[in-house]
C-alpha positions in Angstrom: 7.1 -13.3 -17.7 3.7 -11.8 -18.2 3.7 -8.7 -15.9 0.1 -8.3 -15.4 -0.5 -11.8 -13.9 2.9 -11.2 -11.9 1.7 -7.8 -10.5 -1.4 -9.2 -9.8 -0.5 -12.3 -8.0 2.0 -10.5 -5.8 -0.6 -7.4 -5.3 -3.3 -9.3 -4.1 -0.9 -12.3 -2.5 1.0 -10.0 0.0 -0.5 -8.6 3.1 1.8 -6.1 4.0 4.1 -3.0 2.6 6.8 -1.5 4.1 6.4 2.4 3.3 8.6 5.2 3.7 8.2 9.0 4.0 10.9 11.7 5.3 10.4 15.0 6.4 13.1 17.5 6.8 15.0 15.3 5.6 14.6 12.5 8.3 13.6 8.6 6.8 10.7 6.9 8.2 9.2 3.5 7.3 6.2 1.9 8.6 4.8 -1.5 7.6 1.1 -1.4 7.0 -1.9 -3.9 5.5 -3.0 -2.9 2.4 -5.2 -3.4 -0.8 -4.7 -2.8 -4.2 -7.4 -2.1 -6.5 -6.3 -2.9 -10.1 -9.2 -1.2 -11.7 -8.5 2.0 -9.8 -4.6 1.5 -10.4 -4.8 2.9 -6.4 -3.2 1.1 -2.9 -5.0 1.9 0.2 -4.2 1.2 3.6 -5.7 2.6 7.2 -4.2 4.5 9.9 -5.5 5.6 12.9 -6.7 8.9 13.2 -4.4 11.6 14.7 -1.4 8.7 14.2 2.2 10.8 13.7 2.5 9.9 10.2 -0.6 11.6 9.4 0.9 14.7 10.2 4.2 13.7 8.1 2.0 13.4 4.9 0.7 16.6 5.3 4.7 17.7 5.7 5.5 15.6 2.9 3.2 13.8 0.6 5.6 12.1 -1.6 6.2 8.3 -0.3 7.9 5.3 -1.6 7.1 1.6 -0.9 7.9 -1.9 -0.8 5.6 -4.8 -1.0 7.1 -7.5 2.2 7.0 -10.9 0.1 4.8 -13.5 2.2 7.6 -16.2 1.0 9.7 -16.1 -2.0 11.7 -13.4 -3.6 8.9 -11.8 -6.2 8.0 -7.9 -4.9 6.7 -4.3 -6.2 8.9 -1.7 -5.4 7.3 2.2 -5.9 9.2 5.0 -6.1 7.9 8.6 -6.5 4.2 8.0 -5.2 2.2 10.1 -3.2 -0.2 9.8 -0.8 -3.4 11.5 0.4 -6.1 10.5 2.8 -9.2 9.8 1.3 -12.8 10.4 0.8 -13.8 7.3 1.2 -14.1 5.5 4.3 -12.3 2.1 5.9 -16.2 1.3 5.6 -16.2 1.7 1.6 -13.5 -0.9 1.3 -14.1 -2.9 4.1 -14.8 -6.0 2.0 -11.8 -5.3 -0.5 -9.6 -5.6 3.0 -11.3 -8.7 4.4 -11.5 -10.8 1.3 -7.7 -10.2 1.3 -6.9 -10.7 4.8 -10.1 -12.5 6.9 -8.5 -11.6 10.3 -8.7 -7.4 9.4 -12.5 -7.7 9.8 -12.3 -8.0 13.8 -9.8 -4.5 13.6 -12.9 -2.9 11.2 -15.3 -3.8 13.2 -13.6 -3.0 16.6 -11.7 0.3 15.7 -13.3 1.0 11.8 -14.7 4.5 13.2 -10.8 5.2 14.7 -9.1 5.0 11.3 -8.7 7.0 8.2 -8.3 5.4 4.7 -5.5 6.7 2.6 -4.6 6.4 -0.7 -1.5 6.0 -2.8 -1.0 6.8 -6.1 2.1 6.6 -8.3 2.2 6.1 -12.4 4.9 3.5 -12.1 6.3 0.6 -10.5 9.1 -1.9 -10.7 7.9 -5.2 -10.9 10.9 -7.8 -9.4 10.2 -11.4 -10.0 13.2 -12.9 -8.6 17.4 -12.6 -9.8 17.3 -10.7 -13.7 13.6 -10.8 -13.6 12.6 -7.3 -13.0 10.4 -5.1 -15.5 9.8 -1.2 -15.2 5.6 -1.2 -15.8 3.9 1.8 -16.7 0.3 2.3 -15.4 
């Protein structure tokens, strides 16, 4: 299996994660769009401002997070990531988001100035490519 094509593929193939937080020790998982920028080794996704879970990352900013396969088995899972809003804008990476998904550009352009932009980092991931293909990768 080469890794970096595999993590790339499913990165920039799948629309949607399905992230978790807790705070005082209560789960929650949302499922969110998202991009991935390789050469930032950073996922962002929006959320509108003054949303719940904004408050829960300032609670808690550590987050783990599951890529939802688009069909097939082959997914990132990321434990041990955190998450911060950031200083750029839905704007900034408004063409990262809608050459990935086409349909997000009518919910930038609509409610663009109603969302925040966060980003998640994390140092590692585990890459899962299906039954006893699975690789621990290092960023």
């Amino acid at each position: 299996m080469n890794a970096k094509k595999e993590l790339e593929k499913i990165m920039s193939g799948t629309e949607r994660i399905a992230l978790a937080s807790s705070v005082d020790n209560i789960p929650n998982v949302r499922i969110l769009n998202f991009v991935y920028l390789e050469r930032e080794k950073i996922l962002y996704f929006a959320s509108t401002k003054g949303d719940p879970k904004e408050k829960e990352f300032l609670k808690n900013n550590k987050v783990a997070l599951t890529t939802i396969p688009s069909r097939g088995l082959s997914h990132v899972r990321i434990h041990d990531a955190v998450v911060e809003r950031s200083k750029r804008s839905i704007w900034d990476l408004k063409n990262e988001f809608v050459a990935k998904m086409p349909w997000y550009n009518e919910n930038i352009e609509r409610n663009g100035d109603t969302l925040n932009l966060y980003e998640v980092h994390f140092s590692r991931l585990m890459l899962l490519a299906g039954p006893d293909r699975s690789l621990q990768i290092e960023l």
